[in-house]
C-alpha positions as CSV (number, residue, x, y, z in Angstrom):
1,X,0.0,0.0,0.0
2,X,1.2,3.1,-0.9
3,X,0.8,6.2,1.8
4,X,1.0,9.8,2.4
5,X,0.3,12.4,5.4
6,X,-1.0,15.7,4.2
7,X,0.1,18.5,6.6
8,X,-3.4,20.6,7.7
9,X,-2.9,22.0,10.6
10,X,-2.3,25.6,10.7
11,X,-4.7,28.6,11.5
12,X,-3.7,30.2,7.9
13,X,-3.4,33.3,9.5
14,X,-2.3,35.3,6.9
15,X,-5.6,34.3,4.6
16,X,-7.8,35.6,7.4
17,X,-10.8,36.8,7.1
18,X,-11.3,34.0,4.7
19,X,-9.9,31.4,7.2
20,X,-11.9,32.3,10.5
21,X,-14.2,29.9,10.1
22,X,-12.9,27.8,6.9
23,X,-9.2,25.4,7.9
24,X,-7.1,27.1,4.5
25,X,-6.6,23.8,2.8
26,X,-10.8,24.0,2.6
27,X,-11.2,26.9,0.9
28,X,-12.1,27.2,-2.7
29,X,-9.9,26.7,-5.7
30,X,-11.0,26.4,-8.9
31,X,-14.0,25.2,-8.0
32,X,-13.1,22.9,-5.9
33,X,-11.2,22.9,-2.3
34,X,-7.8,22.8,-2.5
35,X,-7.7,19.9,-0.6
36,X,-9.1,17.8,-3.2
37,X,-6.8,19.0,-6.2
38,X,-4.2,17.4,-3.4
39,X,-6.2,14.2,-3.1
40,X,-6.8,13.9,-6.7
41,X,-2.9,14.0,-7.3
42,X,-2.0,11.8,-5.0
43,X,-4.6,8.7,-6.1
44,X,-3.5,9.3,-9.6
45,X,0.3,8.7,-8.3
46,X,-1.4,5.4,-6.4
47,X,-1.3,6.3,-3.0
48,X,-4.6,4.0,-1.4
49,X,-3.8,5.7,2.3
50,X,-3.8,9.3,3.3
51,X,-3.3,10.6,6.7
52,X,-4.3,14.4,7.4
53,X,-2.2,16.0,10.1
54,X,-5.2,18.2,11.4
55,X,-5.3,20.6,14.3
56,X,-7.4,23.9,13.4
57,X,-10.7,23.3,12.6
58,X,-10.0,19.9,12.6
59,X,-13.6,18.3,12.2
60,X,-14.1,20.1,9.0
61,X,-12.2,17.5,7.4
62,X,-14.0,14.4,8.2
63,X,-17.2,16.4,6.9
64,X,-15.2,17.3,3.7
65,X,-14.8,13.8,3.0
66,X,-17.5,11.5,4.4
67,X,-18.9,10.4,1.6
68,X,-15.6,10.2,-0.4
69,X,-14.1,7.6,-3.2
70,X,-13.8,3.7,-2.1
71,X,-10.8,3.6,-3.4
72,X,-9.1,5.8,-0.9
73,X,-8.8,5.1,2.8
74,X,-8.6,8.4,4.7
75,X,-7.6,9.2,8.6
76,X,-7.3,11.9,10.3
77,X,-4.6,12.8,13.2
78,X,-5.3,15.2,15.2
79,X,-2.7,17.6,17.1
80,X,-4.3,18.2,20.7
81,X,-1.1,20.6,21.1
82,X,0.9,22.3,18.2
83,X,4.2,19.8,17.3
84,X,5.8,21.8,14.2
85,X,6.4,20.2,11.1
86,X,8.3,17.3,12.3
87,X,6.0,16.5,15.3
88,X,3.0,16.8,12.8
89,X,4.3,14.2,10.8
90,X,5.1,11.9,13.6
91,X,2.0,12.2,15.5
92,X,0.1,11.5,12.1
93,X,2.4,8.4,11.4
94,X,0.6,6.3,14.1
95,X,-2.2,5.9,11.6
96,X,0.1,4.4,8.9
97,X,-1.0,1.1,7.8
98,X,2.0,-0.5,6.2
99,X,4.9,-2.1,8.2
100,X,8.0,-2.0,6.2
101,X,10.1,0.1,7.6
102,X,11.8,0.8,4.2
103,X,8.4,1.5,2.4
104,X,8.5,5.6,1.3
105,X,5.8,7.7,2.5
106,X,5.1,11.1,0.6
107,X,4.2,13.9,3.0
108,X,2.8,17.3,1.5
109,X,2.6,20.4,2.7
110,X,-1.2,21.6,2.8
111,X,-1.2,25.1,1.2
112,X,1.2,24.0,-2.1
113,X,0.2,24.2,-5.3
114,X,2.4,22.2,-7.5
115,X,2.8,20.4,-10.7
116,X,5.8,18.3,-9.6
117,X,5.3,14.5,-10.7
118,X,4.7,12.6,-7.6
119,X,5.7,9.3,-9.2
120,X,8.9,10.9,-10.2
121,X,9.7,11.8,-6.7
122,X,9.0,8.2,-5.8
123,X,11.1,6.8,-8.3
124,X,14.1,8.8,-7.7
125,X,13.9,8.3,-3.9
126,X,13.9,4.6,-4.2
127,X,16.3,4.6,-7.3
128,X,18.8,6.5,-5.0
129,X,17.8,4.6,-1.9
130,X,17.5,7.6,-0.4
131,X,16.3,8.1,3.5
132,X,14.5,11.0,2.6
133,X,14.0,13.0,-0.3
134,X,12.9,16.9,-0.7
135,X,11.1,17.9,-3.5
136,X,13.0,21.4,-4.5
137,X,11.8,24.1,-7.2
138,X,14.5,27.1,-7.9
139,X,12.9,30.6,-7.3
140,X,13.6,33.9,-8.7
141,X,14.7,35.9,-5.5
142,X,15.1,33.3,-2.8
143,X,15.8,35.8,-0.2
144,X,12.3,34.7,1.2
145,X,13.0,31.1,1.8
146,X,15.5,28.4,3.4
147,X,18.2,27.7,1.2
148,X,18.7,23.8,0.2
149,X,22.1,23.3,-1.7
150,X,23.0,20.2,-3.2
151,X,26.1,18.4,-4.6
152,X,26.4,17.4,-8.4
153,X,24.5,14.2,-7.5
154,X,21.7,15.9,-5.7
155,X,22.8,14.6,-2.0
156,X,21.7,18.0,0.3
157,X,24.6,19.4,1.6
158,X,22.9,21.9,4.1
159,X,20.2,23.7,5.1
160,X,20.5,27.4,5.3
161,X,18.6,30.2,7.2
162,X,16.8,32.9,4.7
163,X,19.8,34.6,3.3
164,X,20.2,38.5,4.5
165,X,22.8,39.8,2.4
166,X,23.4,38.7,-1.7
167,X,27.0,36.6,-0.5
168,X,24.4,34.6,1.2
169,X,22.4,33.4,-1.7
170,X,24.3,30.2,-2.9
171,X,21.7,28.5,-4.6
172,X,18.5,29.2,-5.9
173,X,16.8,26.0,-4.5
174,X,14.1,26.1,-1.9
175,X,12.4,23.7,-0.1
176,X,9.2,23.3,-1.9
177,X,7.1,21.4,0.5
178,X,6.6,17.9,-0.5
179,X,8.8,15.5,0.5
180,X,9.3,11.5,0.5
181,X,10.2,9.4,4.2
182,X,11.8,5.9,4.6
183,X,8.7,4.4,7.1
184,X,12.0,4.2,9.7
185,X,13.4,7.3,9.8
186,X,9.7,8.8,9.7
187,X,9.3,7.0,12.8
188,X,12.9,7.8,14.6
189,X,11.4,11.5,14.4
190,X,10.7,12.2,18.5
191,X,7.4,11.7,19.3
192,X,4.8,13.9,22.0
193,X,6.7,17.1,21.3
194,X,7.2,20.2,18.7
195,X,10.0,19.2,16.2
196,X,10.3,21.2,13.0
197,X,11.4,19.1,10.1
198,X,13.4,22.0,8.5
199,X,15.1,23.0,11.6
200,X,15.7,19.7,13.8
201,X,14.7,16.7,11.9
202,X,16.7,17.8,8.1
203,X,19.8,19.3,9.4
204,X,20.6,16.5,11.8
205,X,20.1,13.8,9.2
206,X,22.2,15.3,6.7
207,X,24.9,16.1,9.7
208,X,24.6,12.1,10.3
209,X,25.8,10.8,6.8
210,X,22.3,9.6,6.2
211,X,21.1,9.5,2.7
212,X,19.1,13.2,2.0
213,X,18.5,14.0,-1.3
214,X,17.2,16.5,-2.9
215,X,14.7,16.4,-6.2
216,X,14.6,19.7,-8.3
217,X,12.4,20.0,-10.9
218,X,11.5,23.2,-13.0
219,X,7.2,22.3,-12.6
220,X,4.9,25.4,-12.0
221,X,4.8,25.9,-8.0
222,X,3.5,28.5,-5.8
223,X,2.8,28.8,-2.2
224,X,-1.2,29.9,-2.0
225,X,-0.8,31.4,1.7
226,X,-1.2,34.9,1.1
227,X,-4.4,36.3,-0.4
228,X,-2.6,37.5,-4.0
229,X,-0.8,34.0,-4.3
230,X,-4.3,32.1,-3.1
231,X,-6.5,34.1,-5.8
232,X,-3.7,33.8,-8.7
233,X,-3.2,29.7,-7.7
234,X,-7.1,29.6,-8.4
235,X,-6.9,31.7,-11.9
236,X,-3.5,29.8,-13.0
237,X,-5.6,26.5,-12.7
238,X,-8.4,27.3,-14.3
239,X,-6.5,28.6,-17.5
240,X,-4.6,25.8,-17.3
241,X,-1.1,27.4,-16.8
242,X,-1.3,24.9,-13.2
243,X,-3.1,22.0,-14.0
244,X,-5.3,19.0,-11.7
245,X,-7.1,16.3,-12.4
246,X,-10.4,18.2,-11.2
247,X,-10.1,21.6,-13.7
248,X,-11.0,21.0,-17.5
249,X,-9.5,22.3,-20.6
250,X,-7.8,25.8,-20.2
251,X,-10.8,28.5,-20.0
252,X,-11.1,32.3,-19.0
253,X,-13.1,31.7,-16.3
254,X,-14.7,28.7,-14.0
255,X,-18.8,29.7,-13.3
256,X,-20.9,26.9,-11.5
257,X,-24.1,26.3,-13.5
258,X,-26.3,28.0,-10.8
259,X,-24.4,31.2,-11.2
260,X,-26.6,33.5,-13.1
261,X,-23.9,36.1,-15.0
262,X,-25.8,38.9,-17.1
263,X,-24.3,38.5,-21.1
264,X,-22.4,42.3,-20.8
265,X,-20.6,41.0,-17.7
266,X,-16.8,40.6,-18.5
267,X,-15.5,36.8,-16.7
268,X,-12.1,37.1,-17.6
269,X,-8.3,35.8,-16.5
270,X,-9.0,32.6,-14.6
271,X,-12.1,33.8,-12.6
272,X,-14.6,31.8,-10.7
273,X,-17.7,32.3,-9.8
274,X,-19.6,30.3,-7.1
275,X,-22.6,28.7,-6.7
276,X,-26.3,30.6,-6.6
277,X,-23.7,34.4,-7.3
278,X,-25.6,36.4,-9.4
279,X,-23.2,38.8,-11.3
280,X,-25.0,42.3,-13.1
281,X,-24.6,44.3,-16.0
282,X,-21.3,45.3,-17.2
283,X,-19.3,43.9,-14.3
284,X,-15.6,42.7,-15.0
285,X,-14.8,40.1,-13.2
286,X,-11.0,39.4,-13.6
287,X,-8.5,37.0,-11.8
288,X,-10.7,36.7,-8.9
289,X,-13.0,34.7,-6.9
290,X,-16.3,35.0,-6.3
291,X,-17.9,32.7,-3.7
292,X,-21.2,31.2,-3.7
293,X,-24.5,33.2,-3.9
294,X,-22.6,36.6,-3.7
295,X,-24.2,39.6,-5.8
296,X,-22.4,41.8,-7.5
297,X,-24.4,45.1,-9.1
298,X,-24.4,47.2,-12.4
299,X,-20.9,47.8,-13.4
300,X,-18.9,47.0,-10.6
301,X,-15.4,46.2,-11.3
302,X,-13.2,43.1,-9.7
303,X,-9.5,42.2,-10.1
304,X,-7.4,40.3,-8.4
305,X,-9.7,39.8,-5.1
306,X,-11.7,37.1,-3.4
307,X,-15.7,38.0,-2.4
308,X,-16.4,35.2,-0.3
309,X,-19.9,33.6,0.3
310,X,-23.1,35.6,1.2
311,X,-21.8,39.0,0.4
312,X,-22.9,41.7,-1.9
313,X,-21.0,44.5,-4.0
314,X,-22.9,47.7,-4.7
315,X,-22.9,49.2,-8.2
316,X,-20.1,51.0,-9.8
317,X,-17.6,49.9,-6.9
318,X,-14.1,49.0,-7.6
319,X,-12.0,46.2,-5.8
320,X,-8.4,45.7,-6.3
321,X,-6.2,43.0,-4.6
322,X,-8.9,43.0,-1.7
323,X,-10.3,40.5,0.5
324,X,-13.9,40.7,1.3
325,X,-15.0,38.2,4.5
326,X,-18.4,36.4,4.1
327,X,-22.2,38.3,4.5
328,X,-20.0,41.3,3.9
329,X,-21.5,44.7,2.2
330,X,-20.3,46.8,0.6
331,X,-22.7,49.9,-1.0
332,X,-22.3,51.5,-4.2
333,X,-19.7,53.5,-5.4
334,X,-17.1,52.4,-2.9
335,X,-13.4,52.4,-4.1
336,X,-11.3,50.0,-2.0
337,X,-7.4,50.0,-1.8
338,X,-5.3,46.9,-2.7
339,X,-4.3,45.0,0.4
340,X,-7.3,45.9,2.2
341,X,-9.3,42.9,4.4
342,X,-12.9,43.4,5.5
343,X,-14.4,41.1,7.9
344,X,-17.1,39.0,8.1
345,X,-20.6,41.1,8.2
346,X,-18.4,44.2,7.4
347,X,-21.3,46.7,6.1
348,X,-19.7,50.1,4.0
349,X,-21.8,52.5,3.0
350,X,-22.2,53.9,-0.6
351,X,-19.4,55.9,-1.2
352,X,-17.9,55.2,2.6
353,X,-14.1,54.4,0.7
354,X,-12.9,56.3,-2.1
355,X,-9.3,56.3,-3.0
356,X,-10.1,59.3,-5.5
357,X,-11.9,62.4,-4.8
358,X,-16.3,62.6,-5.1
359,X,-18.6,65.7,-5.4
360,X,-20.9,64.0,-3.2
361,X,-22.1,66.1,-0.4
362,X,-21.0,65.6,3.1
363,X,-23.9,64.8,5.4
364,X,-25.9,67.1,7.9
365,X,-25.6,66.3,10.9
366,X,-28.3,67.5,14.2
């Protein structure tokens, strides 16, 4: 049997208001939670056992899936206590099925889109005989990330902090959060406390002599934990620039068939629109997500931002890079600023943001 953990256990902090009541991994992608693009990966590359690594929200999951495929058995370990990385994968390692201690285990990271081949990674971790192997993707500016060199056979050398100064950048290879255990050393990983795989567990193997290597591939990757990188992950699937066995053929936008979109509405760049949303005249729409049964009015205008469910956007408004939390409102007229994150039930009056001046007259007040 083949097996994998799937690592869903943070808050996804930086994706609030979208993640106050939603575990990140759930939300929407493409039409489908991002979770399941995972899933669907991972049965294609044969794995019959998946273990989630669940801590926030953590009952979310089993309702995600209760009615899911017979061909995959699912379980779900749950951190009463936060572990790290490393502890993560330990604690959810209980629930593996298989006792060979040489059998590889594929752990992913739960907020990674990527098109890396996951039979590839399993192949080349058991053609080098490797104790563990790291999936790696080279980044432009890797000033942002832990550096992971590797010799001219691909054995990792080190594991570096986030380089401060340009001296300090001597590779371009990042971890890229999907990695493949031998069942043993998975299990030598110490168990009931925090251990972070990047800091304790991957340092002190390599320091040991044992066999770490380190797969790079050039495959389409991106984190989705921020709110730009989450709504552009969504788009770059549906146009088919990222691809997963759940999106179709390459389109310009993703609409549910209960979504009622007025014909002189612009859908454009990878855009979805949810369930029950009804979307106006002349809206554009573009490289954004629209959750389920949100209304947009006459002419609004939408890039790069995520409406989530329940929430309506007045007529002639403008969002740009913004986050709008669920039953949200947001009147007429408004002009919202990118980076900007309104919560849940959030209720703006017509004209109550405007980056740009308005003639509209201030009101009287007795």
């Amino acid at each position: 049997m083949q097996e994998a953990i799937i690592l869903v256990g943070g808050k996804g902090t930086r994706l609030r208001p979208l993640t106050n009541h939603t575990p990140k991994p759930l939300l929407s992608v493409a039409g489908s939670s991002f979770i399941r693009h995972q899933i669907a990966k991972l049965m294609d590359a044969g794995v019959e056992h998946v273990v989630f690594a669940t801590s926030y929200l953590a009952a979310l999951f089993e309702e995600e899936f209760k009615n899911f495929s017979p061909d995959l058995t699912l379980s779900y370990a749950v951190e009463q206590v936060p572990l790290g990385t490393g502890g993560a994968i330990r604690n959810a390692g209980r629930l593996l099925r298989g006792d060979d201690p040489d059998a590889p285990v594929l752990i992913l990271n739960g907020d990674i889109l990527s098109g890396v081949d996951l039979r590839g990674i399993l192949d080349a971790h058991r053609s080098r005989d490797a104790d563990v192997t790291l999936h790696l993707t080279r980044v432009p500016d890797p000033r942002a990330f832990g550096l992971v060199p590797t010799d001219d056979d691909g054995r990792v050398l080190s594991f570096l902090e986030k380089p401060k100064t340009p001296e300090e950048c001597v590779t371009d290879q990042v971890n890229a959060g999907c990695y493949v255990f031998r069942r043993s050393v998975l299990d030598a990983i110490p168990a009931d406390r925090e251990v972070s795989v990047e800091q304790e567990t991957f340092p002190r193997l390599v320091a040991d002599g044992s066999r770490v290597h380190g797969h790079t591939t050039e495959e389409y990757w991106r984190d989705l934990g921020t709110p730009l990188a989450f709504v552009h992950g969504s788009a770059d699937l549906v146009t088919g620039t990222a691809t997963s066995p759940l999106v179709g053929p390459p389109a310009q936008a993703l609409i549910h068939p209960s979504a009622v979109v007025d014909p002189t509405a612009l859908v454009t760049g990878g855009s979805t629109i949810g369930p029950g949303a009804e979307i106006g005249p002349h809206v554009v729409i573009d490289r954004s997500i629209i959750g389920g049964d949100v209304r947009v009015a006459e002419g609004a205008r939408i890039h790069e931002s995520v409406v989530d469910h329940d929430s309506t956007i007045g007529g002639g408004s403008l969002l740009r890079e913004v986050v709008v939390g669920c039953h949200a409102h947001i009147g007429a007229d408004n002009e919202l600023p990118a980076q900007l994150r309104l919560a849940c039930g959030i209720r703006i009056p017509a004209q109550g943001v405007r980056v740009s001046g308005t003639a509209a007259a201030c009101a009287t007040v007795h």
